[in-house]
C-alpha positions as CSV (number, residue, x, y, z in Angstrom):
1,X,16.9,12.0,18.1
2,X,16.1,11.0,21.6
3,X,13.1,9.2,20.2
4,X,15.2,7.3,17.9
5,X,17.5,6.2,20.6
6,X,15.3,5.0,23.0
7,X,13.7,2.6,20.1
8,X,16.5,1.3,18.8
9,X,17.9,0.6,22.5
10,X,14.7,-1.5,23.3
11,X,15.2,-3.2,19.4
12,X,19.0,-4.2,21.0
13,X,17.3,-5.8,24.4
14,X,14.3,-7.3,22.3
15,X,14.4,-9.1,18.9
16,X,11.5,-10.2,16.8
17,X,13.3,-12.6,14.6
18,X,14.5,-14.7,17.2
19,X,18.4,-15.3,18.0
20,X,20.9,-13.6,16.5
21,X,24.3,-14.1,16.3
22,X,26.7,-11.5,18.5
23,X,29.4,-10.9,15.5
24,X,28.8,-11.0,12.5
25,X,25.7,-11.9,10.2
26,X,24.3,-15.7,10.5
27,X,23.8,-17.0,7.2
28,X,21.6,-20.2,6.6
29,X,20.5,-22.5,4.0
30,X,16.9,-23.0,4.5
31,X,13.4,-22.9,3.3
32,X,12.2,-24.4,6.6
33,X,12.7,-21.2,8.2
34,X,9.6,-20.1,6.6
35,X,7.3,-22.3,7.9
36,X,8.5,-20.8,11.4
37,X,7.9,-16.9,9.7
38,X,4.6,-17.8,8.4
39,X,3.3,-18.9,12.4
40,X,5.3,-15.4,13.2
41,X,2.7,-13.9,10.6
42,X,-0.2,-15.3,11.4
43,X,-0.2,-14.3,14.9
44,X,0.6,-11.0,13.9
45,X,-2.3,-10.7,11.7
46,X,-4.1,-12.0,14.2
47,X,-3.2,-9.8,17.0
48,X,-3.8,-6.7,14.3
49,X,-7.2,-8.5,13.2
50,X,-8.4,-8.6,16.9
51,X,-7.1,-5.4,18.6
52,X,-9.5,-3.6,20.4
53,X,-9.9,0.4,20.5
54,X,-8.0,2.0,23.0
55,X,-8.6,5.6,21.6
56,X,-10.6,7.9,23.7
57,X,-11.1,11.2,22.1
58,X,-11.8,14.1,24.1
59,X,-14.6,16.0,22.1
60,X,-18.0,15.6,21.1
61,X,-18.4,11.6,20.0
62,X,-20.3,10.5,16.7
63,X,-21.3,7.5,16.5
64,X,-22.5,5.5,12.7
65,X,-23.8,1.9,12.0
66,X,-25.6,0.4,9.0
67,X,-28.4,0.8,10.3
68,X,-28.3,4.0,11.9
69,X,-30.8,7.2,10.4
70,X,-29.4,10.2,9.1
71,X,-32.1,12.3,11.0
72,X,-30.3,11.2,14.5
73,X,-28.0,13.6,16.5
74,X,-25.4,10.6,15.8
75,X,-24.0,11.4,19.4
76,X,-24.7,7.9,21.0
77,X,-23.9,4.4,19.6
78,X,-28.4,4.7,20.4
79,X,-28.7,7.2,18.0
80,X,-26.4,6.8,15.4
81,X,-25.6,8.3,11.7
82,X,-25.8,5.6,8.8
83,X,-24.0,7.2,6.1
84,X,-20.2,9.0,5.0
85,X,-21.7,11.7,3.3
86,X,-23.7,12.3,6.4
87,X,-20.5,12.1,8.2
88,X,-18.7,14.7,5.6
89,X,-21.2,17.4,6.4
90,X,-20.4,17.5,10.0
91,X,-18.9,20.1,11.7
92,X,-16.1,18.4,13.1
93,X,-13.6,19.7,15.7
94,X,-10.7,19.6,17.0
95,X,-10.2,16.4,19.7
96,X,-13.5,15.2,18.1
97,X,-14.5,11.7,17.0
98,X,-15.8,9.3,14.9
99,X,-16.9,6.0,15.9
100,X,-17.9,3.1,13.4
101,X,-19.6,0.0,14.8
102,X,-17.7,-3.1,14.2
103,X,-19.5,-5.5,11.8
104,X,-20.8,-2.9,9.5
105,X,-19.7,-2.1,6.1
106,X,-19.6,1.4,4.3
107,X,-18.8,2.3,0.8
108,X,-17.8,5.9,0.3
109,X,-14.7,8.2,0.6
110,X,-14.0,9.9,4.0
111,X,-13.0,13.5,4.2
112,X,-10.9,14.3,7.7
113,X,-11.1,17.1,9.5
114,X,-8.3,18.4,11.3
115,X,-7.6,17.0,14.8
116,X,-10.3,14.5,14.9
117,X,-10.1,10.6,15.4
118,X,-11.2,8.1,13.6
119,X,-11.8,4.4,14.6
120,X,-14.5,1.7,16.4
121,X,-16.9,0.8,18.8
122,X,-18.9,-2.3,19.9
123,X,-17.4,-6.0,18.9
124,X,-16.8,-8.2,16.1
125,X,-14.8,-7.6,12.9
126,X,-13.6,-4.2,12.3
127,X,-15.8,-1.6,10.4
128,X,-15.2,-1.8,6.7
129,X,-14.7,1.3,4.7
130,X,-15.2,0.5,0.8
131,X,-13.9,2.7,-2.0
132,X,-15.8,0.3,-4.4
133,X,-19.0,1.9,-5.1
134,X,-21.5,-1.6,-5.2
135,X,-20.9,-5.2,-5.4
136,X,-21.0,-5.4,-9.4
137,X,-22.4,-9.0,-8.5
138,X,-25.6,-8.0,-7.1
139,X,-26.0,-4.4,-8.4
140,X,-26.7,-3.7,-12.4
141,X,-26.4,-6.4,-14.7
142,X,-23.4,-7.7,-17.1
143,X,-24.9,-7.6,-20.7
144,X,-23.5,-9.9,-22.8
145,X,-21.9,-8.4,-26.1
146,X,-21.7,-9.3,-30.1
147,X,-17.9,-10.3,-28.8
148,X,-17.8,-14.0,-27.5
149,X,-17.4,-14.1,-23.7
150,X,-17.2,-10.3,-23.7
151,X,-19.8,-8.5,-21.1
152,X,-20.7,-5.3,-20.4
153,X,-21.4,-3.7,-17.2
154,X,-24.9,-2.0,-17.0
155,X,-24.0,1.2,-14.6
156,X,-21.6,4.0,-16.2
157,X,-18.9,4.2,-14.1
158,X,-16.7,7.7,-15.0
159,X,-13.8,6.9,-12.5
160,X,-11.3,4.9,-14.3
161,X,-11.3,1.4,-12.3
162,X,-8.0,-0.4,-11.0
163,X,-8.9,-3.8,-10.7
164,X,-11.9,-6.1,-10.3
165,X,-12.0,-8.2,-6.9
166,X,-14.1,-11.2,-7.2
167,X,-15.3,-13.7,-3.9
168,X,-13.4,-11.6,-1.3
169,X,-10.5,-11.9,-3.1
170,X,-10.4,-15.4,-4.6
171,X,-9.4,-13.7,-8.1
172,X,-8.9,-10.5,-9.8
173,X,-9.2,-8.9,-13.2
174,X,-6.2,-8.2,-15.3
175,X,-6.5,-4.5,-16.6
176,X,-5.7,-3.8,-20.4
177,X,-4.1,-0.7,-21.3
178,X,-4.1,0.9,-24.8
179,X,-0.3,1.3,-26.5
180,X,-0.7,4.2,-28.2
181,X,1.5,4.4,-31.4
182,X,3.0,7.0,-33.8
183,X,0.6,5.8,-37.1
184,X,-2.4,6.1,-34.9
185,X,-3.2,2.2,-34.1
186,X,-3.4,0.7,-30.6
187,X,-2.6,-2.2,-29.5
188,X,-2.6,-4.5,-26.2
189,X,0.1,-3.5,-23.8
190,X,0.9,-7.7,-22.7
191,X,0.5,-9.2,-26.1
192,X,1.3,-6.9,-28.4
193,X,-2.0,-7.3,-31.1
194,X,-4.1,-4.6,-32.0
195,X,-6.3,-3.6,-29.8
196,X,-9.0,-0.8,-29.6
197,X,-11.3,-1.8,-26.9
198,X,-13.7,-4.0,-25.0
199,X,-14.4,-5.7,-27.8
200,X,-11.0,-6.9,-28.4
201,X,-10.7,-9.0,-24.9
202,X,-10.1,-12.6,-25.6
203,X,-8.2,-14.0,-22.0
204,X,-10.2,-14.6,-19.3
205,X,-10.8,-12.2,-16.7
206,X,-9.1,-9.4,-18.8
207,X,-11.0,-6.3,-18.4
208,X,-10.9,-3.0,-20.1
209,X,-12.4,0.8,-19.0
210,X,-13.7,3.4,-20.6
211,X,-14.0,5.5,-18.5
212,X,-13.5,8.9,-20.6
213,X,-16.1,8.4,-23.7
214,X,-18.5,5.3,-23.3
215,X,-17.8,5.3,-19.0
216,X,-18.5,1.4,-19.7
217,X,-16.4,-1.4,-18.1
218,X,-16.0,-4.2,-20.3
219,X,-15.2,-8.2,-18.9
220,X,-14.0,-11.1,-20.9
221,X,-15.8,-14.3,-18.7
222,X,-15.2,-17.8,-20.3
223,X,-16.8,-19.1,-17.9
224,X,-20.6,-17.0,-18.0
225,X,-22.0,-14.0,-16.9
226,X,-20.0,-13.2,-14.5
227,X,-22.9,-11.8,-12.3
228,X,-23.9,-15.7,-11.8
229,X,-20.0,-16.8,-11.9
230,X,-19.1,-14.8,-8.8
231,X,-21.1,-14.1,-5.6
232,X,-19.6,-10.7,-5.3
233,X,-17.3,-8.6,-7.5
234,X,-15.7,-5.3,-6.3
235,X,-14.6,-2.4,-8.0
236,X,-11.6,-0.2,-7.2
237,X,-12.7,3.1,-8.4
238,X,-10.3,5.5,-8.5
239,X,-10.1,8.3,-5.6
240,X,-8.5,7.8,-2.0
241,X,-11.4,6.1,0.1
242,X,-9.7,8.5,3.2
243,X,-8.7,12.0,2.8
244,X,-6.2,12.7,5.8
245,X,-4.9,16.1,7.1
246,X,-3.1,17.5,10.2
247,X,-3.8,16.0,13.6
248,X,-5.6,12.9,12.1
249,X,-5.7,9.4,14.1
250,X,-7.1,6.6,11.9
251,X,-7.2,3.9,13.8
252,X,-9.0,-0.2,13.8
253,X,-10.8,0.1,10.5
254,X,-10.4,-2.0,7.3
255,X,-10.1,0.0,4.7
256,X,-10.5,-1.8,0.7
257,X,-11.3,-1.6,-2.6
258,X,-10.3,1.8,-3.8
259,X,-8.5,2.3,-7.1
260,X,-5.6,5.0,-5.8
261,X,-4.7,5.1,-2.0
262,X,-6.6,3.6,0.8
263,X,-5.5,6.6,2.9
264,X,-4.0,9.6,1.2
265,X,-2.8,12.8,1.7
266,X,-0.4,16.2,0.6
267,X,2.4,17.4,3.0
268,X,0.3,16.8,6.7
269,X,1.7,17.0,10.3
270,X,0.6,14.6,12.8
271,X,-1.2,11.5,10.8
272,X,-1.3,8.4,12.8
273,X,-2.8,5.1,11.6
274,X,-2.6,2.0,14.0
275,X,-3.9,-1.6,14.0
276,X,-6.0,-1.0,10.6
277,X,-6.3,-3.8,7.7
278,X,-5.6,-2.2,4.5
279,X,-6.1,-4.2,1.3
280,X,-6.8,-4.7,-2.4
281,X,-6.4,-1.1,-3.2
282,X,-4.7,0.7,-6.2
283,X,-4.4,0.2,-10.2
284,X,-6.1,3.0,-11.8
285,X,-4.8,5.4,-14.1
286,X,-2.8,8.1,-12.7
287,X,-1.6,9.6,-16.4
288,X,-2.2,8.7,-19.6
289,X,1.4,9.7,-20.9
290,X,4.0,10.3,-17.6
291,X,7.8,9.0,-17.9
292,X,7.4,9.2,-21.9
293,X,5.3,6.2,-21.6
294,X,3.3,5.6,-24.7
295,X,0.9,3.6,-22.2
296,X,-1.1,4.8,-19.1
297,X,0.6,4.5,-15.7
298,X,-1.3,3.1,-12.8
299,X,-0.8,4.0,-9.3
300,X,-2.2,3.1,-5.8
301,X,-0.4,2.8,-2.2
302,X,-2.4,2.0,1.5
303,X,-0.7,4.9,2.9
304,X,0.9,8.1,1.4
305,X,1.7,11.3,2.6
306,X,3.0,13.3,-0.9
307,X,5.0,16.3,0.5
308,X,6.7,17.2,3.6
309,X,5.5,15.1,6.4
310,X,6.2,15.5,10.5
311,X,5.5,13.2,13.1
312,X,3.8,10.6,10.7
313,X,3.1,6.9,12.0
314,X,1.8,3.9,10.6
315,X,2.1,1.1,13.4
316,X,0.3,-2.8,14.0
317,X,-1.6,-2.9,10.6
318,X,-1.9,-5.6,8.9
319,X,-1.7,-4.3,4.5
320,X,-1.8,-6.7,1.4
321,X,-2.1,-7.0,-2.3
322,X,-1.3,-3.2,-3.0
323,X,-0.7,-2.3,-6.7
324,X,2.2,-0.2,-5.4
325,X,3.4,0.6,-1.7
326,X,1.9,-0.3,1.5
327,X,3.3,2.6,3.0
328,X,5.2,5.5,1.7
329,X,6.5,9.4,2.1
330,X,7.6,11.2,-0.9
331,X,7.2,13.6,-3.3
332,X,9.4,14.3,-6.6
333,X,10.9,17.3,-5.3
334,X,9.8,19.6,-7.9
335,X,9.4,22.4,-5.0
336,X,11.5,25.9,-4.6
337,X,11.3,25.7,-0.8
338,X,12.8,23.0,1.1
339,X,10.8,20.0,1.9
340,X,11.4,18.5,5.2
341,X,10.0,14.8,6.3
342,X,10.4,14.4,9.9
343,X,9.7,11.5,12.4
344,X,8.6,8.9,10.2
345,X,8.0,5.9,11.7
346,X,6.6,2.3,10.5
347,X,6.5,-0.2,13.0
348,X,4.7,-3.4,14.3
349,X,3.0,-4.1,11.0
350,X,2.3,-7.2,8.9
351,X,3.4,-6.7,4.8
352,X,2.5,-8.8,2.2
353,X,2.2,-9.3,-1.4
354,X,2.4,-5.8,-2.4
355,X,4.9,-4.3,-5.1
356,X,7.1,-2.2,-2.7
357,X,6.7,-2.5,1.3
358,X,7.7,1.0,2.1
359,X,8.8,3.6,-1.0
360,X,10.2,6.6,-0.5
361,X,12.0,9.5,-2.4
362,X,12.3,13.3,-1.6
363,X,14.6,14.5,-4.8
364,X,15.4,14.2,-8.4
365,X,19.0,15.4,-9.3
366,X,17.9,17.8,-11.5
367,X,15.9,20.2,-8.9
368,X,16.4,21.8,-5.6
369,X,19.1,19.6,-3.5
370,X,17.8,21.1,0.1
371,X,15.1,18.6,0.9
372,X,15.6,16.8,3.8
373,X,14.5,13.2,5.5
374,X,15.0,13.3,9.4
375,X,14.8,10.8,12.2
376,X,13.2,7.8,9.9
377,X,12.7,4.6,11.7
378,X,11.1,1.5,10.1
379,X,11.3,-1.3,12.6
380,X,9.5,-4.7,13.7
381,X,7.6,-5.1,10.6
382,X,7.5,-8.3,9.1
383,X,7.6,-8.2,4.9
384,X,6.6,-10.9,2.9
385,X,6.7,-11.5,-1.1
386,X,6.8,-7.9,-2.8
387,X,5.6,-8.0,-6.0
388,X,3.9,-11.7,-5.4
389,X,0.5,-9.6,-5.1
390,X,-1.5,-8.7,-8.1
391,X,0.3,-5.6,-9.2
392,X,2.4,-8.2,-11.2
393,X,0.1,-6.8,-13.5
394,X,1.9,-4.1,-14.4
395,X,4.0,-3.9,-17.6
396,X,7.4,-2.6,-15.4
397,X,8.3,-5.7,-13.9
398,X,12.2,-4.6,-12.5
399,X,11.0,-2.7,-9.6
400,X,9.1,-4.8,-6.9
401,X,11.5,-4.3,-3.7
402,X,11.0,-4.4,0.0
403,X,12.2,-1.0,0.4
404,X,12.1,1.0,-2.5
405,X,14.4,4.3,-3.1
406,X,14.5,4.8,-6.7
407,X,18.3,5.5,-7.2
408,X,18.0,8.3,-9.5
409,X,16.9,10.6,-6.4
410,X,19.2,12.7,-3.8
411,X,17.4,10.9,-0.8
412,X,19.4,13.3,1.6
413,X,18.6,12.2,5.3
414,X,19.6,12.2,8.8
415,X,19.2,9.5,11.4
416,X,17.6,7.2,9.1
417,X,16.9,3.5,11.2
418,X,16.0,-0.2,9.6
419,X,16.1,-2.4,12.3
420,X,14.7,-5.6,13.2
421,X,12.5,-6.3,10.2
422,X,11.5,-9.7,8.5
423,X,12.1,-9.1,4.4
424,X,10.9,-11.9,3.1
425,X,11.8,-12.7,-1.0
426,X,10.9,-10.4,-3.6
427,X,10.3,-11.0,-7.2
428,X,13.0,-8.6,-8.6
429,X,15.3,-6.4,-5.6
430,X,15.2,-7.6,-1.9
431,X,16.0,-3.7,-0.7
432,X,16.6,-0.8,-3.2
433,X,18.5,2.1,-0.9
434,X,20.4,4.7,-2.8
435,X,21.2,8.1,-1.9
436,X,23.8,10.0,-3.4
437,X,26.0,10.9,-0.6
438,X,26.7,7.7,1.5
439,X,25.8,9.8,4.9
440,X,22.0,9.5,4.3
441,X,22.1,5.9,3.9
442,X,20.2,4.2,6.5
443,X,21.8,2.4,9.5
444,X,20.9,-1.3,9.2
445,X,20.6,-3.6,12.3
446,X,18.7,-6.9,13.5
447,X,17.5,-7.6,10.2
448,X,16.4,-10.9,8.6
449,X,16.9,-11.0,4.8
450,X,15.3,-14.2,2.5
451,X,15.6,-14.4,-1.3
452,X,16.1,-17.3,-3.2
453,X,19.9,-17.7,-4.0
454,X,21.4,-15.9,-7.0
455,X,18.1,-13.9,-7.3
456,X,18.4,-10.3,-7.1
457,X,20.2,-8.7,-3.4
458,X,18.9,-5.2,-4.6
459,X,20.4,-1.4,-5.6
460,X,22.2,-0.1,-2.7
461,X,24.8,2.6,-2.0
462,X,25.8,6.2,-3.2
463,X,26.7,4.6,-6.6
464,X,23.8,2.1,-6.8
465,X,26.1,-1.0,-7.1
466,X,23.5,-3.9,-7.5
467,X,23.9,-7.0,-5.8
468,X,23.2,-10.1,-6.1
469,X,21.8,-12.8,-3.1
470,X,24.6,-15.3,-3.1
471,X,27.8,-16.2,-0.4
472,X,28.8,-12.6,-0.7
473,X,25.7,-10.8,0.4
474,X,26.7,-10.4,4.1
475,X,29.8,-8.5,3.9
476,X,27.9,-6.4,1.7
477,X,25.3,-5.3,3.7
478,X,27.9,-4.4,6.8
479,X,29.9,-2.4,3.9
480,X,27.2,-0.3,2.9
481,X,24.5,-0.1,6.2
482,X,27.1,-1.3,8.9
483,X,24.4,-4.1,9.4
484,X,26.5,-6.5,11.6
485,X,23.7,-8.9,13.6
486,X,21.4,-9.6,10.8
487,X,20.2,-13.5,9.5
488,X,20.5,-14.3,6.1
489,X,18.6,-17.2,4.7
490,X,18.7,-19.0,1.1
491,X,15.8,-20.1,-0.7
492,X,17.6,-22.4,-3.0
493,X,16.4,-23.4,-6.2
């Protein structure tokens, strides 16, 4: 608690969204105001983009760069490592770390060790761990099919793939999903016609996987082959690109192109990630028939712990076009012992274009009530556009939000903080917050709020009473989070 009230003393003396009114919540008419929020972003991103490493671990030192040799002790930026499966077979310790030189690019997945620190040494951009496993522009060939525009991908590629990226992030594929019905036909999850495979794409840029039988991707290209269409195409396999445990620090990487979390993890005590770019990660199957669905379900956040959590911070990053969250704690709560998540904190960071900015749960109704959320603060972040990104893609359109709770869990917490945050429009809710007792609703302060008028305020409360963004939308938010000095702004129509 004493944490807590030191940071939300200095969020009373120093405001990031400017002036604020002293009683009451300002409410404006204005789209001008976000010409003034997107300088506030840029120089975030910039400041994120540019930090420099400031961590100094206390062990032995290992030291990687592209052009490093696996043969070399690795314990001087003289003798470095080259590769991440190098780097999984060390014998890590405790206060150990890991050192990536900045320019360089890696594609693999990184297994932590328990206690060590991971992060960057020498100048220029930061090192760039890839989940994707080539640039599918340079590396195989796309074979043109019997199907009109329809290619296939040379290499067999057995984990199910999320999205394609194409220039950097110019453009992205659109991934078709089988709708599996009761006679025994498929058909096309957006249009509805029958569909059994790659030979059935007919938009451009469509894609389908699969990844179980043939392991071939297939691309619809109206334009070419798409090898001589796009100077580099990446593919978000599926797989966390970082592993974390206990005692990790991840810190001044960018982390992209992986097809489930950029940085993922079960219940873990001590994670920290600071002043990393995470982006284009998610979209790959996570079941092919959860929720009743008769249709996959993708999946894919920058940042989850699933379980109980301690003492977990994700602080000056800079995350963007997520299929899901940016960041997130949760876990369905299907668990016989309680499941505690304490000191959460997500702060400093720059948020944009994913489907939710932070999501969390802890509890269905329907299993053990004694999970618990303690001493939660998200604060300072500025969040732009949820569900803008490209997990519009996805079939479930009424759930991008800001702050995502889904209502139908018990959400039971303690000292739970918002404060001083920039939420910036959303394509369906602004916030969702439910709980079901209205004690573990969060305390609301400092906030600025920005949806277009009439559009969608959000799910709020004990009783989930949705909202909409119109005159009424202040007294609201004091009624249900006691939010008294925030700034509301209407993007009219």
């Amino acid at each position: 608690m004493k944490r807590l009230t030191k940071i939300i003393t200095a969020l009373a003396i120093l405001c990031c969204v400017g002036c604020v009114p002293k009683n009451g919540v300002e409410q404006e008419a204005g789209s001008r105001t976000l010409s003034h929020i997107d300088r506030q972003a840029e120089r975030l991103k910039r400041k994120i983009l540019n930090s420099s490493t400031s961590v100094k671990p206390s062990g032995v030192i290992y030291y990687l760069s592209a052009d490093g040799d696996d043969a070399n002790d690795g314990l001087s930026p003289q003798t470095p490592l080259r590769s991440i499966a190098k780097l999984n077979m060390l014998d890590l310790k405790p206060s150990d770390g890991v050192m990536f030189r900045r320019g360089d690019v890696w594609r693999g997945k990184i297994n932590t060790r328990k206690g060590v620190t991971y992060s960057a040494y020498g100048k220029g951009d930061k090192p760039r761990i890839y989940g994707s496993p080539c640039d599918a522009a340079v590396e195989g060939e796309w074979i043109a099919t019997a199907t009109p525009n329809v290619y296939m991908y040379s290499l067999e590629l057995s984990d199910d793939v999320g999205t394609l990226v194409f220039n950097g992030g110019e453009q992205n594929a659109i991934k078709i999903l089988k709708v599996y019905h009761a006679d025994g036909t498929t058909t096309n999850v957006y249009t509805g016609e029958p569909f059994a495979g790659g030979c059935d794409l007919k938009r451009d840029l469509d894609f389908f996987h699969d990844y179980r039988d043939e392991k071939r991707l297939y691309l619809c290209s109206t334009e070419g082959n798409p090898s001589e269409r796009f100077e580099s195409i990446e593919l978000l396999t599926r797989g966390n690109i970082i592993n974390a445990t206990d005692n990790v620090h991840i810190d001044n990487l960018c982390i992209m192109y992986g097809g489930s979390h950029g940085i993922g993890s079960g219940t873990t005590k001590d994670l920290t990630v600071t002043n990393c770019e995470l982006g284009w990660i998610g979209g790959s199957i996570q079941s092919e028939s959860a929720f009743g669905r008769n249709h996959p379900t993708r999946y894919g956040n920058a940042v989850e712990i699933y379980g109980g959590c301690e003492n977990f911070m994700v602080s000056n990053c800079y995350i963007y076009q997520i299929y899901d969250a940016a960041v997130t704690h949760q876990h369905q709560g299907d668990v016989q012992e309680p499941l505690i998540m304490r000191n959460v904190t997500y702060s400093n960071n720059l948020i944009e274009d994913c489907v939710y900015s932070v999501e969390y749960f802890l509890g269905r109704e329907d299993t053990i009530q004694s999970h618990q959320m303690e001493e939660i603060l998200i604060a300072n972040n500025i969040m732009r556009r949820a569900g803008y990104g490209w997990g519009k893609q996805r079939p479930d359109k009424e759930t991008p939000a800001h702050i995502k709770s889904w209502s139908h869990h018990t959400n039971n917490a303690t000292n739970f903080v918002v404060a001083n945050n920039i939420f910036d429009r959303s394509t369906h809710d602004l916030l969702n917050i439910a709980a079901a007792k209205s004690e573990s609703m969060p305390t609301l302060a400092n906030n600025t709020y920005i949806q277009h008028r009439g559009a969608s305020a959000g799910a709020w409360g004990s009783q989930g009473v949705v909202y909409t963004f119109d005159d009424t939308v202040a007294k609201s938010l004091e009624e249900v989070f006691g939010e008294k000095s925030g700034k509301i702004i209407y993007i009219e129509e």
